[in-house]
C-alpha positions in Angstrom: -37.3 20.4 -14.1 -40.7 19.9 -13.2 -44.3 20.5 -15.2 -43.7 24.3 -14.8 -40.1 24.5 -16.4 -38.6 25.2 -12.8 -35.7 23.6 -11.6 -35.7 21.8 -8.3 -33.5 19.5 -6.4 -34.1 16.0 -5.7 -35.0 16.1 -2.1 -37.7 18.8 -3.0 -38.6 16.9 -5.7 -39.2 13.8 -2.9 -40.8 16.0 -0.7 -42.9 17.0 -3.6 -44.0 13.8 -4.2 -44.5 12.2 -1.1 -46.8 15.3 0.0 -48.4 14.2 -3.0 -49.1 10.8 -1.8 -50.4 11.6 1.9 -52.6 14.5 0.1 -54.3 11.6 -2.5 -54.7 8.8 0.2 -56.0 11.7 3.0 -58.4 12.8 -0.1 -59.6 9.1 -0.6 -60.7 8.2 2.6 -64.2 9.9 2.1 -64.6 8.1 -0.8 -66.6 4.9 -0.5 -65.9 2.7 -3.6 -62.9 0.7 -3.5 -62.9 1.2 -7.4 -62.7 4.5 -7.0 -60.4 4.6 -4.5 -58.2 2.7 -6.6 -58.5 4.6 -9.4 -57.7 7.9 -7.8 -54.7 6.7 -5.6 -53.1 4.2 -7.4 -51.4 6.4 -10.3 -50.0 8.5 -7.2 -49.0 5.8 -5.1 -47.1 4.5 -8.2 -45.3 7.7 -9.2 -43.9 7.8 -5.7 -42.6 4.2 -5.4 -41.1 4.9 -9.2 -39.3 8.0 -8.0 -38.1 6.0 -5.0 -36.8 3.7 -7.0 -35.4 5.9 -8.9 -33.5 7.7 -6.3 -32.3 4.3 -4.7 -30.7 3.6 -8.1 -29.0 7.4 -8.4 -27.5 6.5 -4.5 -25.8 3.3 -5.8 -24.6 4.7 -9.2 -22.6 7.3 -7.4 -21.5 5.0 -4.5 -20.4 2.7 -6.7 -18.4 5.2 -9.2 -16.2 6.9 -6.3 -13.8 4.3 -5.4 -12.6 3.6 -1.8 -9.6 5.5 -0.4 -8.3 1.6 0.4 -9.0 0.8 -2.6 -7.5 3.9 -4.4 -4.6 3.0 -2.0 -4.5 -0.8 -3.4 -4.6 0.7 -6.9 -1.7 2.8 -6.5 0.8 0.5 -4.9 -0.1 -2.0 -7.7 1.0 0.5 -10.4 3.6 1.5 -8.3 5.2 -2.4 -8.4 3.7 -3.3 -11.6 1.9 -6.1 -10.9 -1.5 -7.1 -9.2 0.2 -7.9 -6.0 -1.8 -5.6 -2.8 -5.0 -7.3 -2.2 -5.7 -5.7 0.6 -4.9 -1.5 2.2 -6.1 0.0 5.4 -5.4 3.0 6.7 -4.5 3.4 10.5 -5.7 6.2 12.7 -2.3 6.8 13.8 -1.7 7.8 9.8 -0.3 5.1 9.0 -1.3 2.7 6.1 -1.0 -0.8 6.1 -0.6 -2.8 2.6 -1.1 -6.4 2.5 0.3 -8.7 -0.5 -0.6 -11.7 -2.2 2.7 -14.1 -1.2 4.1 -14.6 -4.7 4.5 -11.1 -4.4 7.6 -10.8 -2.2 9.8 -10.3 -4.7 7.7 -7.4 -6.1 8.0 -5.7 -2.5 11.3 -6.0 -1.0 12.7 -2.7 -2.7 11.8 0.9 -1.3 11.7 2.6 -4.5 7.5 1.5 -4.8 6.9 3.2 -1.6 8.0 6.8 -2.7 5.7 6.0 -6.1 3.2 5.1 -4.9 2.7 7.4 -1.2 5.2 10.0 -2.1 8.4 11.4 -1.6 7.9 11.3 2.4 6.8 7.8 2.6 9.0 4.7 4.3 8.4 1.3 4.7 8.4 -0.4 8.0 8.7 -3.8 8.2 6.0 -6.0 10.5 7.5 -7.5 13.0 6.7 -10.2 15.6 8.0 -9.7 19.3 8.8 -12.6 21.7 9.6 -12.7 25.4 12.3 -14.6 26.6 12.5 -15.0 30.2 15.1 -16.8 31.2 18.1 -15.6 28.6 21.4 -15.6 30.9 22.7 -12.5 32.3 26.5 -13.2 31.3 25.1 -12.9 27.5 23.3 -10.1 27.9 25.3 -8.2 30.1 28.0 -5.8 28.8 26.8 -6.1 25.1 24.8 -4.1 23.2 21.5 -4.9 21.7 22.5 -4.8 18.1 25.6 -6.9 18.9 23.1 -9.6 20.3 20.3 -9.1 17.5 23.5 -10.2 15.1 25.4 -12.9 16.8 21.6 -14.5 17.6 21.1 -14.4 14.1 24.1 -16.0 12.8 23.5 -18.6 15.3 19.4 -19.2 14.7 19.7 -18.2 11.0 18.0 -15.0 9.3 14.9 -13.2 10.0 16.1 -11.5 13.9 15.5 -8.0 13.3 15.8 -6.2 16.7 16.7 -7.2 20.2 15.8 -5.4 23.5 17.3 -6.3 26.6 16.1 -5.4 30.3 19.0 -4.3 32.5 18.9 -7.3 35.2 19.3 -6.6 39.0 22.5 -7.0 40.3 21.8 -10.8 41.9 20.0 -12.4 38.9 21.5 -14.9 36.8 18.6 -14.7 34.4 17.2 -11.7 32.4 14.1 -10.7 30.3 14.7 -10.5 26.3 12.9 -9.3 23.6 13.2 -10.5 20.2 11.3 -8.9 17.0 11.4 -11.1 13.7 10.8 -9.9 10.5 8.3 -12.7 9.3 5.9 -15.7 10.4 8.5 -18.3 9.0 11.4 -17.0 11.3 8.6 -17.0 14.3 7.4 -20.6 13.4 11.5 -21.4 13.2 12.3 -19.8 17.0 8.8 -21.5 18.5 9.8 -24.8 16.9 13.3 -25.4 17.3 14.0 -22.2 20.5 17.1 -20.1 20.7 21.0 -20.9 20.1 
């Protein structure tokens, strides 16, 4: 409310003031004591930097009371597994929302029943994977099999982690093939880079 009992918004209330200002300093520039000057504009002058201040302290109270739709996101898959485990959500322009976890919290995780809680009913949890190319994987394994018959004798044979196995359909003459392999997690990538495929 100002002097008059009326009420007016903030910004006409800036307006109002800064007008203020540029009318006292225009005013004091006939006026040929520096004392006087002072005296005149320095009351305005101080209201207005005041009232910016002010306004620059409203700004951050009310940016800093709405939280984040990440971190609102964070929040909710935390209650959702009952523990402090996400430390980090972004959402995807695709729609998609990616959650990152603190690594004691794999246990906390590996269930599907925090995803519904958390996102909804609708909601399903894809695992990240990690693709590799293998160039040179013979044709007489590759041939005549399907993918998910590969993806299971490759992991019984190179140990856990092999989630998903693609194959390129070889020309007639090669003796070699294109493979791709997608592994659920950077320890079963480490293991294939370190020690290669059985």
């Amino acid at each position: 409310m100002d002097a008059q009992g009326e009420n007016i918004s903030s910004r006409e209330r800036s307006s109002n003031v800064m007008k203020n200002v540029y009318d006292t300093f225009v005013e004091c520039l006939g006026v040929a004591s520096p004392d006087a000057v002072w005296a005149t504009f320095y009351p305005v002058l101080r209201e207005g930097y005041e009232h910016a201040r002010e306004m620059g302290r409203r700004v951050e109270r009310k940016r800093q009371s709405l939280p984040t739709r990440e971190q609102s996101t964070m929040e909710d898959a935390n209650e959702a597994i009952k523990a402090l485990a996400a430390v980090v959500a972004r959402h995807l322009r695709s729609g998609d929302t990616v959650v990152t976890f603190k690594e004691p919290a794999r246990p906390h995780v590996e269930a599907d029943g925090w995803v519904k809680a958390a996102f909804g009913p609708e909601a399903t949890r894809s695992r990240r994977l990690f693709s590799f190319i293998i160039k040179s994987f013979p044709v007489r394994l590759s041939g005549k099999q399907d993918a998910t018959g590969i993806a299971k004798r490759m992991s019984a044979s190179n140990g856990p982690g092999i989630a998903k196995v693609t194959t390129r359909k070889p020309r007639a003459s090669a003796k070699f093939a294109p493979i791709v392999i997608a592994v659920d997690g950077i320890e079963a990538a480490n293991k294939l880079c370190r020690d290669g495929i059985n």
